[in-house]
C-alpha positions as CSV (number, residue, x, y, z in Angstrom):
1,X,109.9,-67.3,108.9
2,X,111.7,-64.5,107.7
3,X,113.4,-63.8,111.3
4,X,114.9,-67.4,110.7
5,X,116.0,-67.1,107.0
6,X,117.8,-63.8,107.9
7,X,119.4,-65.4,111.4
8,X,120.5,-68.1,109.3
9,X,121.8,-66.0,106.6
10,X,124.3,-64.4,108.8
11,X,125.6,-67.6,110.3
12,X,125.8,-69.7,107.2
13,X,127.0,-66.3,105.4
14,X,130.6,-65.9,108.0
15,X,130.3,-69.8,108.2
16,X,130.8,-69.8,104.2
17,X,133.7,-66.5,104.4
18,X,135.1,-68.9,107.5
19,X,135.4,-72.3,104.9
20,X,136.7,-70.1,102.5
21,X,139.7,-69.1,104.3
22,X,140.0,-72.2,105.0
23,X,140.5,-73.6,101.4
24,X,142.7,-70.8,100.4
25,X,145.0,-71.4,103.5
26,X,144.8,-75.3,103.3
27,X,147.0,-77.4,102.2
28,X,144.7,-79.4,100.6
29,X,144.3,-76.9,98.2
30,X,147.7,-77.3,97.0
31,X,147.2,-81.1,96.5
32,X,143.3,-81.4,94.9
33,X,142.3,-80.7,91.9
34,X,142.1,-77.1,91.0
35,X,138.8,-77.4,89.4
36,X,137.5,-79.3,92.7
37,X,139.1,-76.3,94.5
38,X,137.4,-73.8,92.5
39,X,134.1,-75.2,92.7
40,X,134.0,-75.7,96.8
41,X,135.0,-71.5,96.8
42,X,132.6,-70.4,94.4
43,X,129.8,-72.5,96.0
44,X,130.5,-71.0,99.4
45,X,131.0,-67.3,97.4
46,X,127.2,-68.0,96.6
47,X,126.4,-68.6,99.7
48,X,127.3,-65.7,101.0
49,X,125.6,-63.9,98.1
50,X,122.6,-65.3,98.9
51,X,122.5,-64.2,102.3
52,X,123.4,-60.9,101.2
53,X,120.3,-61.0,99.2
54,X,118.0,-62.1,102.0
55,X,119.5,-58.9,103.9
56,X,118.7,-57.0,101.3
57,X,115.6,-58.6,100.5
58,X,114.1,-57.2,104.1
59,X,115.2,-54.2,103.6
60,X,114.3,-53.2,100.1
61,X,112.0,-54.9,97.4
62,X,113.7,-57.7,95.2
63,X,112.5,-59.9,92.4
64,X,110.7,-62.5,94.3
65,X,111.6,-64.7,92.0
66,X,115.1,-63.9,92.8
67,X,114.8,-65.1,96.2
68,X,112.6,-68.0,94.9
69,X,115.6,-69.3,93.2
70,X,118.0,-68.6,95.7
71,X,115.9,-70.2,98.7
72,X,115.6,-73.4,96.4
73,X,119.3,-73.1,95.5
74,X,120.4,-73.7,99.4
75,X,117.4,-75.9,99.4
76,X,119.5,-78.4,97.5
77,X,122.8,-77.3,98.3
78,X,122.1,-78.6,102.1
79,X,121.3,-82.5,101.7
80,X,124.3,-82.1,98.6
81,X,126.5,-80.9,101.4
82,X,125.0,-83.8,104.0
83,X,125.3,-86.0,101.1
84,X,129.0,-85.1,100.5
85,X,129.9,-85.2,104.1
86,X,128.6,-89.2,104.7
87,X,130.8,-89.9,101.4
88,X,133.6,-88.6,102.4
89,X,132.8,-90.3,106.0
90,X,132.7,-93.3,103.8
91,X,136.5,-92.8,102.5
92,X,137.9,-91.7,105.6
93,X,136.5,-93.5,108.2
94,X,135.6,-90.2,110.0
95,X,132.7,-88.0,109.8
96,X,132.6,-84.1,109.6
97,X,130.3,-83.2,111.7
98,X,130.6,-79.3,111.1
99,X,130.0,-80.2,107.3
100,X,126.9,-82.3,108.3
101,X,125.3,-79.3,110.4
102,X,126.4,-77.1,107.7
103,X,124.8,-78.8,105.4
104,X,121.2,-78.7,107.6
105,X,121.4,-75.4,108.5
106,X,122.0,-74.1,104.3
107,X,118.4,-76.2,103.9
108,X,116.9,-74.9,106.9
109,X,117.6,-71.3,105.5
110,X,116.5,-72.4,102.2
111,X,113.6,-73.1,103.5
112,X,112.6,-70.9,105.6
113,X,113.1,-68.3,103.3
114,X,111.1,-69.6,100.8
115,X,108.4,-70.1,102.8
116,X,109.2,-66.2,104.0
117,X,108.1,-65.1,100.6
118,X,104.5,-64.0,100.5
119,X,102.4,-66.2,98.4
120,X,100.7,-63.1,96.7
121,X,104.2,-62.4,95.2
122,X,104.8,-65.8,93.7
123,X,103.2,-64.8,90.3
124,X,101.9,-68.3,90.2
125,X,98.1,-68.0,88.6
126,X,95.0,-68.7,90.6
127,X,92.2,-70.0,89.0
């Protein structure tokens, strides 16, 4: 599992630097609301955080419950960004599909990450 979460890290990581070019360069950036602006960069800036913490992750020891957090973080941020992409399909009449397969890919690393963790680092109590 860990092979996927750091496969996916990279893609969703340069897919998250490649949408935020795109907002600073839009011009829908211009015309929306800065705070809606603001808050579409800084979610794809913690993307790519996050996948520079799974690379780190396999290379040197992090909190676990770092990554826990993190793996649960792009676990809802996926569906959110599924969710968001059939709305605005909804408005426009047209889908994003890149959005939609964005949006399953950020769960499918989520996932796979936590599910990379060892359960022995959890620091859940056994009885």
């Amino acid at each position: 599992m860990k092979t996927i979460s750091i496969f996916l890290a990279l893609i969703n990581s340069l897919l998250a630097g490649v949408l935020i070019t795109f907002l600073i360069t839009s011009v829908d950036f211009q015309i929306s609301m800065k705070w809606w602006s603001v808050l579409r960069i800084m979610l794809a800036l913690s993307v790519v955080v996050i996948g520079v913490l799974t690379w780190i992750g396999e290379i040197a020891p992090i909190k676990p419950d770092l990554l826990m957090i993190s793996s649960l973080f792009l676990a809802a941020l996926g569906p959110a960004t599924m969710v968001w992409a059939f709305h605005r399909a909804s408005l426009t009449g047209h889908l994003e599909y890149h959005m939609l397969i964005y949006g399953i890919s950020l769960f499918m690393q989520g996932f796979a990450s936590l599910f990379g963790i060892p359960q022995k680092e959890w620091n859940i109590p056994t009885s």
